[in-house]
N, C-alpha and C positions, 0 to 999 in steps of 0.2 A: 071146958071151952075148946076143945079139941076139934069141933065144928063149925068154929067162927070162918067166914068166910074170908079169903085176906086179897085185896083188890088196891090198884095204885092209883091216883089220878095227880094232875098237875098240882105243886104246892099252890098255896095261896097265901098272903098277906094274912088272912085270919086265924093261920093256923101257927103265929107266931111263938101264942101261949102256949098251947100244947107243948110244941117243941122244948119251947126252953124248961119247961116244967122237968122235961123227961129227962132234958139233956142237964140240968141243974142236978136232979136227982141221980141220974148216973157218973157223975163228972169222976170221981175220982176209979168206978168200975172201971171207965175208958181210957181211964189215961195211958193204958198201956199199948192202944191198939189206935190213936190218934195222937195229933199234934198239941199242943198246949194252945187253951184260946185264950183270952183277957175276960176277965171275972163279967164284962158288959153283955158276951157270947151268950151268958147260961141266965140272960132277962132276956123278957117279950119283949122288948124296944130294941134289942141288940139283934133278936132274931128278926125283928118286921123289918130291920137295915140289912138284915145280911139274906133274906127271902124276895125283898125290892130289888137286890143286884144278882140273884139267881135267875130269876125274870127275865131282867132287863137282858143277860145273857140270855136264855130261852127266846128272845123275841130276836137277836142277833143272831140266832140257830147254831150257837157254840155249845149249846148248856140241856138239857130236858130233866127239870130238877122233880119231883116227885113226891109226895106223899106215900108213906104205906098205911094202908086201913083195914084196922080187923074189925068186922061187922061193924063197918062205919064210924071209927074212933081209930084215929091218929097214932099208929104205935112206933112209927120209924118213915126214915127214908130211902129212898134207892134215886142213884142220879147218874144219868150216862151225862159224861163231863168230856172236857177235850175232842170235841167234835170233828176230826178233819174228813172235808170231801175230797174230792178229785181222785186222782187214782189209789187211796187209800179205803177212803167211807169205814173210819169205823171212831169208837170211842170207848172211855174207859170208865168202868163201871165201880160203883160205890155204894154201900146199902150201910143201913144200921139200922136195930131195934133195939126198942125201948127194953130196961133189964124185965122188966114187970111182964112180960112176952117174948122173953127166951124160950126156945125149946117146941113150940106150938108148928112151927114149920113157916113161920109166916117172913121169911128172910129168904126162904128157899120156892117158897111161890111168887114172891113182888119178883125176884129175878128174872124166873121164868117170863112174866108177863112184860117188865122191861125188854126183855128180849126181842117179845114179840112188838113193842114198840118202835125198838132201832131196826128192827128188819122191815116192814108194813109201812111204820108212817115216817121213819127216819131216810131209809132206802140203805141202811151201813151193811156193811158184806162183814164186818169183825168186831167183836168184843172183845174188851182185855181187862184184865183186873190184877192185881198185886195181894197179896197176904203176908204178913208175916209166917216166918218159917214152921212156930208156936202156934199159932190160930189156924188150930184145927178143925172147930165150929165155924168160922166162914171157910177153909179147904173144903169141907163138905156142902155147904150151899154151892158151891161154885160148881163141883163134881158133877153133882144132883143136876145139873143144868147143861149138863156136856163140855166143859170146860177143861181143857187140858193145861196141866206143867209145861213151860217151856223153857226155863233156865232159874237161877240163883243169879240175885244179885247182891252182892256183900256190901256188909254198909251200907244201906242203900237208903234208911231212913232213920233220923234221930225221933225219940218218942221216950216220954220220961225218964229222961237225963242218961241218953246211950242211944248210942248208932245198933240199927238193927238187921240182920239179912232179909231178904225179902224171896217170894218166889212168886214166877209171872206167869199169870194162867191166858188162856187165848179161848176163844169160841169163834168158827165162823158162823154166821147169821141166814146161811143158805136152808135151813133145816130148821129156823125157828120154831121153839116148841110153841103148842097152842096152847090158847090160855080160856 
């Protein structure tokens, strides 16, 4: 599958199942590199609730919440979140893929093409994203994409029962790559 094409579009209300399917089935992989959600998170009704107020953000132009798709099948998300205009214009970026589609590259191409979204039809001059100090595998999608180290922040995020360091990457969006 090394030729699956991997393309983003806006989530949608249908793509609830999917989700939670993945996110059901990955929940305990994740819990190291995410927040703890309530057991309602990882059903379709819990995701068609929490896709409806990604939206509703998207349409207040705070939010551009995304699908990732490999040859047209739901494998993850990517979502430039924290939206500020004015003399800022930038937002803070967030991906994940399904475990079933690690490795394929398709985490480090939806970025790419987020990119080119916040730059094009967003108009944002900056990207920023966070990783933990240990998550190597998104340090490298983020690399892969011109994204620079810009500090340590200690403690920075509690995540399966412990405060974690974090390190803050930046992109500016003047040089978006093409997708």
């Amino acid at each position: 599958m090394a030729d699956e094409e991997t393309t983003i579009r806006l989530i949608r209300v249908d793509d609830a199942e999917v989700i939670a399917a993945h996110r059901a089935r990955d929940r305990r992989a994740y819990a190291a590199w995410e927040p703890a959600q309530p057991d309602e998170f990882y059903t379709a009704a819990g995701q068609r609730r929490r896709i409806e107020t990604l939206l509703g953000e998207h349409d207040r132009g705070e939010r551009w919440p995304a699908v990732i798709l490999a040859g047209g099948e739901v494998v993850g998300q990517v979502t430039v979140s924290t939206i500020l205009r004015g003399p800022f214009r930038k937002g803070f970026l967030g991906y994940w893929v399904a475990s079933a589609f690690d490795g394929r590259g398709h985490a480090t191409r939806a970025v790419g093409r987020i990119l080119t979204v916040m730059a094009r039809e967003l108009g944002l001059h900056r990207a920023e994203a966070h990783t933990r100090m240990d998550n190597l595998a998104s340090q490298r999608v983020l690399r892969a994409n011109g994204f620079r180290p810009w500090g340590i922040a200690h403690a920075h995020i509690h995540l399966d029962g412990a405060w974690h360091d974090e390190v803050f990457w930046e992109r500016t969006l003047d040089d978006a790559p093409s997708s």
